[in-house]
C-alpha positions as CSV (number, residue, x, y, z in Angstrom):
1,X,-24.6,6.2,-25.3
2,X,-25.4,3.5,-23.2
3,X,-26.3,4.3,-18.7
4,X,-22.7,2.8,-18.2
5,X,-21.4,5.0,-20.2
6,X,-23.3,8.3,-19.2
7,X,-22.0,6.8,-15.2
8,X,-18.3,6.8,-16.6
9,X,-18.5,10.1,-17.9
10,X,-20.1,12.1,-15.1
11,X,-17.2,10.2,-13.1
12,X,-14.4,11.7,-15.4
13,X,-15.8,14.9,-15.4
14,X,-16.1,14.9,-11.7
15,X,-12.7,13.8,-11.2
16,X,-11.1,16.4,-13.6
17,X,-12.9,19.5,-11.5
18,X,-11.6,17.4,-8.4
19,X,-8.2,17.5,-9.3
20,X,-8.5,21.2,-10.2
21,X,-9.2,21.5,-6.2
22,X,-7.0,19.3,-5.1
23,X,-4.0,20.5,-6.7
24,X,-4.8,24.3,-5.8
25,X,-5.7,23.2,-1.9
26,X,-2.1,21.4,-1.9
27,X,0.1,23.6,-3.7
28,X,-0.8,26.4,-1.1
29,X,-0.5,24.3,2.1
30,X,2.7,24.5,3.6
31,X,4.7,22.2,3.0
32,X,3.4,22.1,-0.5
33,X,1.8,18.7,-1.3
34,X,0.3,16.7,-4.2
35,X,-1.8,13.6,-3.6
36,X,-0.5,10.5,-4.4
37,X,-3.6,9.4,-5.7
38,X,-3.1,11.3,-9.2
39,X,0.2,9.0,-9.7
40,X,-2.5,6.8,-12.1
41,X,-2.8,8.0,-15.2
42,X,-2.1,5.9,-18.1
43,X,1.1,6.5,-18.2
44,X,1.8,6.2,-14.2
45,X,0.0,2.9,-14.2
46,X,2.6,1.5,-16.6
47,X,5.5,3.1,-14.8
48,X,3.8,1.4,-11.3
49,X,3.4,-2.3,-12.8
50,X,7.6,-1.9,-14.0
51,X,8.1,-0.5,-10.2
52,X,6.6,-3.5,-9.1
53,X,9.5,-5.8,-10.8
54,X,12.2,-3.9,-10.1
55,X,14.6,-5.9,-7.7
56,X,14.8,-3.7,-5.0
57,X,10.8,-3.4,-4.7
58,X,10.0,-6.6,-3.1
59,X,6.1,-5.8,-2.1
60,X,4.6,-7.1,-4.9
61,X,6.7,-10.0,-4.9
62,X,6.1,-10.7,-1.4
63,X,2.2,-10.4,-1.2
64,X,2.0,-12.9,-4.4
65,X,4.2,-15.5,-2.9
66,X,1.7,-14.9,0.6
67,X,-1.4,-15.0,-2.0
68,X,-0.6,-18.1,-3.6
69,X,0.6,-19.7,-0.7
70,X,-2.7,-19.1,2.0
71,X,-5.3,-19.0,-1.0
72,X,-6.8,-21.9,0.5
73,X,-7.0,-20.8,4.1
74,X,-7.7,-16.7,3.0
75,X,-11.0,-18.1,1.3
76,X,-11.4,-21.0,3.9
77,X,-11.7,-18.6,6.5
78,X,-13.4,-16.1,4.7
79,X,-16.3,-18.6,3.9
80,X,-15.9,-18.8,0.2
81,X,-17.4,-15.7,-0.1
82,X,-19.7,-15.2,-3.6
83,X,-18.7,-11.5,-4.0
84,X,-15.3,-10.4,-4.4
85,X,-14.7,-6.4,-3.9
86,X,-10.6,-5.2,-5.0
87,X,-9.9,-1.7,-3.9
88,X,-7.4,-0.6,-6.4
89,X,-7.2,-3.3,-8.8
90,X,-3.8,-2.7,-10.1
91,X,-3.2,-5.3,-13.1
92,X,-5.6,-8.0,-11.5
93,X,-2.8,-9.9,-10.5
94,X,-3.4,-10.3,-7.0
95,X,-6.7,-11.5,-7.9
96,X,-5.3,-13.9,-9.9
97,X,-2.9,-15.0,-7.1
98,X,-5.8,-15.5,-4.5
99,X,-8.0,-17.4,-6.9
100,X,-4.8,-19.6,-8.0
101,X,-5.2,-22.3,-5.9
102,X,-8.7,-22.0,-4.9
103,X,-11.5,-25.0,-6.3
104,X,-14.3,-22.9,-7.7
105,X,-17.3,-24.5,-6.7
106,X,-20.7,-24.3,-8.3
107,X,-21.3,-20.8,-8.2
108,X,-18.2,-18.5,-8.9
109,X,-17.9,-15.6,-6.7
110,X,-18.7,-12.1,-8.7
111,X,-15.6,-10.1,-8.9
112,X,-15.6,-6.6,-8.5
113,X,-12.7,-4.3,-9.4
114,X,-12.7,-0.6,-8.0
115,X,-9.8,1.8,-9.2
116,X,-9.7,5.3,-10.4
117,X,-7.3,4.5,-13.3
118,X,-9.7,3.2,-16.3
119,X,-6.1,1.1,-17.8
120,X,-5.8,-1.0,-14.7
121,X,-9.6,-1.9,-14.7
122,X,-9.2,-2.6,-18.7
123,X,-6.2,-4.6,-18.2
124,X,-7.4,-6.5,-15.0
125,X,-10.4,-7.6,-16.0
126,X,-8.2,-8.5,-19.0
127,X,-6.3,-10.8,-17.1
128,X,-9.0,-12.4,-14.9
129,X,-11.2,-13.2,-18.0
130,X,-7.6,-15.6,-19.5
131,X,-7.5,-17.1,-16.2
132,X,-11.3,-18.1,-16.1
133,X,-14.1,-16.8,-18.4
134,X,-16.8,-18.3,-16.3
135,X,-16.1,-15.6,-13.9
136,X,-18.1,-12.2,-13.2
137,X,-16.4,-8.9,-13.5
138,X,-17.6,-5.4,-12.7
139,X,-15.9,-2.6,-12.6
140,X,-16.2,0.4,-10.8
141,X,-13.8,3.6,-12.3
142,X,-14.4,5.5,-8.7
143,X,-13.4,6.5,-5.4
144,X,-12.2,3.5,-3.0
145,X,-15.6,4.7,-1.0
146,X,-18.2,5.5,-3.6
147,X,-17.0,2.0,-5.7
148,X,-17.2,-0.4,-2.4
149,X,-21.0,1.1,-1.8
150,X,-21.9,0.3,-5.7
151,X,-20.2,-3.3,-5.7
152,X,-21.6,-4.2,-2.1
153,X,-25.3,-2.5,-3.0
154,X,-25.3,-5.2,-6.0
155,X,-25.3,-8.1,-3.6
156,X,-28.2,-10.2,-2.4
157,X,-29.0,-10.6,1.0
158,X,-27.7,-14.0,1.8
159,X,-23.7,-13.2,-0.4
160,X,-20.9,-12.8,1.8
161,X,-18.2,-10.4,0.8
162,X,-14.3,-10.3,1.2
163,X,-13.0,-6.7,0.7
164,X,-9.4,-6.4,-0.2
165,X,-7.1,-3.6,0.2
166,X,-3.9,-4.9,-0.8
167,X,-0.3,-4.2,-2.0
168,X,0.6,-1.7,1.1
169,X,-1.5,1.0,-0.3
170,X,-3.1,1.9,3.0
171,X,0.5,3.2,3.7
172,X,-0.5,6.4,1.5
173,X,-2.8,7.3,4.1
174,X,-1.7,9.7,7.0
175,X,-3.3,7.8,10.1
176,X,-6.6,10.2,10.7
177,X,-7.8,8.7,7.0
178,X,-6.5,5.5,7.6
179,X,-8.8,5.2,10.7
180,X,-11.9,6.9,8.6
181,X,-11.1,4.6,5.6
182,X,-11.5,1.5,8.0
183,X,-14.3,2.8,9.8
184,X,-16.5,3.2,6.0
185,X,-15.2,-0.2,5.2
186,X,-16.8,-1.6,8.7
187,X,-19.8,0.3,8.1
188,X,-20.5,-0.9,4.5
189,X,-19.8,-4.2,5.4
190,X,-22.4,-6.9,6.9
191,X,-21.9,-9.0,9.9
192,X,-19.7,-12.3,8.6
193,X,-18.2,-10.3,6.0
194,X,-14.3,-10.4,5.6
195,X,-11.6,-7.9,5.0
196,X,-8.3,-8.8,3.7
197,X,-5.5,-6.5,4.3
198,X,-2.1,-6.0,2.9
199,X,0.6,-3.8,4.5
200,X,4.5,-3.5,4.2
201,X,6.1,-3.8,7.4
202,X,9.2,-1.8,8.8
203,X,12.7,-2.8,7.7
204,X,16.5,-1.2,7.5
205,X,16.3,1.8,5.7
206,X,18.5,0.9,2.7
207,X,16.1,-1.4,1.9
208,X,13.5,1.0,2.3
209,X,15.4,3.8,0.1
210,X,16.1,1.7,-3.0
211,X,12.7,0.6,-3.0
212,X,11.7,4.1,-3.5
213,X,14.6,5.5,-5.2
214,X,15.6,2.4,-7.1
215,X,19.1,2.5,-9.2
216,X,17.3,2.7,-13.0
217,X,15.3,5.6,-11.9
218,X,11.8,4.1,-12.7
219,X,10.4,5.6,-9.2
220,X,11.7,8.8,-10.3
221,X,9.9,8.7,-13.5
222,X,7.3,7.5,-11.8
223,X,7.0,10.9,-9.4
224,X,7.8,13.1,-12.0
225,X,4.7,12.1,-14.0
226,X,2.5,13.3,-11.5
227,X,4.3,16.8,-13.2
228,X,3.7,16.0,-16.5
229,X,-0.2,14.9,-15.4
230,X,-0.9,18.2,-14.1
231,X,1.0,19.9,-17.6
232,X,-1.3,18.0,-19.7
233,X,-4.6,18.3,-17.6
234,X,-4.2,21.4,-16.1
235,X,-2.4,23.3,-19.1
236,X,0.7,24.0,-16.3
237,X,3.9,24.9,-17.8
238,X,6.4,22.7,-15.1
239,X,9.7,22.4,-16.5
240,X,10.7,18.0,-15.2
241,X,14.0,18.9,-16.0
242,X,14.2,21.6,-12.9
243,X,12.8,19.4,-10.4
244,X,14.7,16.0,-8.8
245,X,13.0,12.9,-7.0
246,X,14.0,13.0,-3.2
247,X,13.2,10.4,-0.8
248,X,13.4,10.1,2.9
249,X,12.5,7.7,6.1
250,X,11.2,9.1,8.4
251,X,11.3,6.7,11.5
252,X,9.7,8.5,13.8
253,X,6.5,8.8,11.7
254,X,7.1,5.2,10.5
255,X,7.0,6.7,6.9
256,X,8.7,6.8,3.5
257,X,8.1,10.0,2.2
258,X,8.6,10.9,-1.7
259,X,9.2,14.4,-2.8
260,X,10.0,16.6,-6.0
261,X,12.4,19.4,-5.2
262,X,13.2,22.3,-6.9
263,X,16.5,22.8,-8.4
264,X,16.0,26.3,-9.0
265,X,13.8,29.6,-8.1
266,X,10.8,29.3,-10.2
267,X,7.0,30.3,-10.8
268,X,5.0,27.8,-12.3
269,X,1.3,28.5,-13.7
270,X,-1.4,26.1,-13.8
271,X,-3.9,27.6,-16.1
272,X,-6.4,25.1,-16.0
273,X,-6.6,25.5,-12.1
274,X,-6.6,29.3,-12.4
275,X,-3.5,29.8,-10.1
276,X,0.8,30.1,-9.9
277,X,2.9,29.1,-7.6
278,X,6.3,30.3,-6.9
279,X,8.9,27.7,-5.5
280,X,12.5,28.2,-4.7
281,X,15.8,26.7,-5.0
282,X,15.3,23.3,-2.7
283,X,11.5,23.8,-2.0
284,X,10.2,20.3,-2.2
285,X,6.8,19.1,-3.2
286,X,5.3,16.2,-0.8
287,X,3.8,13.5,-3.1
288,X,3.8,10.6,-1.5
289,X,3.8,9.2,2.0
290,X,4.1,5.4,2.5
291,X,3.5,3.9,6.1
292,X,5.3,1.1,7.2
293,X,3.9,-1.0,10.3
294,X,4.7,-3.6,12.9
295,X,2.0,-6.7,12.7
296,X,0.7,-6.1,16.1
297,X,0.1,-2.4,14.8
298,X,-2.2,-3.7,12.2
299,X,-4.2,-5.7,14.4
300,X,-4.5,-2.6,16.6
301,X,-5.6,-0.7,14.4
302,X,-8.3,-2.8,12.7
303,X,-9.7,-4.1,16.0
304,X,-9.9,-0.3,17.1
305,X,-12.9,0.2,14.5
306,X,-14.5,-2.7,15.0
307,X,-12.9,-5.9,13.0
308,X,-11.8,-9.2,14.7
309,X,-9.0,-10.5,13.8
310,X,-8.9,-14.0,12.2
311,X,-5.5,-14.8,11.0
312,X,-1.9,-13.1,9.9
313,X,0.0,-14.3,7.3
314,X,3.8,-13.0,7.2
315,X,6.7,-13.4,4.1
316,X,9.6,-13.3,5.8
317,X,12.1,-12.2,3.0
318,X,10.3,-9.1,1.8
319,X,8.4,-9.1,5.1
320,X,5.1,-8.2,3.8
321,X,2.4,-8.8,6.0
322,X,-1.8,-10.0,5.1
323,X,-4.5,-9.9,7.8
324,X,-7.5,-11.3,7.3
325,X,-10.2,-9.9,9.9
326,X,-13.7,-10.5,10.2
327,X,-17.3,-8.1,10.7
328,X,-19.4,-8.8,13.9
């Protein structure tokens, strides 16, 4: 077993006893709660990328079309940076849609990829290598924090970075983590360094309801598999069939928020995190929030911990918004 490998599996194991916690921590709070982070498993990596081409779920669609379309001012202004860091790599297609229209020069940048879910890193470094196999790709199955300090520690001291945080998913963060999350990013980052960000702006709440509760019942799936996550991992015995996907704006939190409710009175026992939990008829379980914001609420916020702004890039039919802001 090679040191890359021995890395990968202290990871897992950590990450197995974290969930453990995690789960226990937010099945007792009240309401009861379930991080959204544990969506991406195997399976809920799959059932993400088919979320992302449903019809009513225009972010992806959006912030490829913005990707494509500012590649050549994003890495103009960012320098041409030689290190590349992806926080949640997804399928590597964003990647893909940055580097589209982008002239390599000399020296290709090194591509890092940093995602918890060891199929998106397989499958994004997958697509990268078809676009161009002259490129660098390491990947980094961790935390968004512990995988930016590995891929900006393997840098040398004149390489400029561009961190990106893309496809909304600083939405999932309640707004005391987004503003730590920034802050670690700021502090990681060296003076010159760039951070692109991605973020769904606020719309008619239709549109924001069949996004997450689309017609062919893929987003349900997709919440109900944090369930069946925790019944395989966690030896817990919850029935899907008793619980249904709920979702609800909230506009006075600016939110989304996803839920699974119960249809009936139940008690549910997760052996492998040494605990039950009783639920009754219409308690709902809080799995997801998603954020939406106004663009002069992203600047805001950025600028608050320390970035400059630099530019803001804004598609107006799915109205998906990318800032691109700078490290003093």
């Amino acid at each position: 077993m090679t040191r890359t490998d021995n890395v990968s599996m202290s990871v897992m194991i950590e990450s197995e006893s974290t969930l453990a916690i995690d789960v226990v921590e937010g099945l007792s709070a009240n309401p009861k709660r379930l991080a959204s982070k544990y969506f991406y498993d195997s399976l809920g990596s799959q059932l993400f990328q088919a979320i992302c081409k449903l019809p009513w779920y225009n972010i992806t669609n959006g912030e490829i079309r913005l990707l494509k379309q500012c590649s050549e001012a994003i890495m103009s202004k960012a320098n041409s940076p030689s290190i590349l860091v992806e926080l949640g790599s997804g399928n590597g297609s964003k990647m893909l849609s940055l580097l589209s229209n982008w002239q390599l020069g000399q020296q290709s940048p090194v591509v890092h990829f940093v995602d918890i879910s060891p199929a998106a890193l397989e499958l994004s470094t997958l697509n990268l290598s078809q676009y161009n196999d002259s490129l660098t790709v390491v990947t980094h199955k961790s935390t968004y924090e512990k995988g930016l300090k590995a891929a900006l520690a393997q840098r040398e001291e004149r390489d400029t970075a561009l961190v990106l945080f893309l496809g909304s998913s600083i939405g999932n963060l309640n707004q005391q983590d987004v503003e730590q999350f920034l802050k670690n990013i700021r502090t990681r980052s060296r003076p010159g360094d760039r951070f692109l960000l991605g973020t769904d702006l606020v719309k008619p709440e239709c549109d924001l309801l069949m996004a997450y509760d689309d017609p062919l019942g893929v987003t349900a799936a997709f919440n109900k598999n944090l369930l069946a996550r925790l019944n395989r991992e966690l030896d817990a015995d919850f029935d899907l069939s008793q619980f249904n996907h709920q979702v609800v704006w909230n506009a006075a939190a600016s939110r989304v928020e996803s839920y699974l409710e119960s249809q009936i009175d139940q008690v549910v026992c997760l052996t492998g995190a040494g605990c039950c939990v009783s639920l009754s008829a219409g308690e709902r379980i809080w799995t997801e929030s998603s954020y939406k914001y106004e663009p002069e609420t992203v600047i805001a916020m950025c600028e608050g911990v320390g970035f400059t702004q630099q530019a803001q890039w804004i598609d107006s039919d799915s109205q998906f918004a990318l800032t691109l802001l700078e490290t003093k």
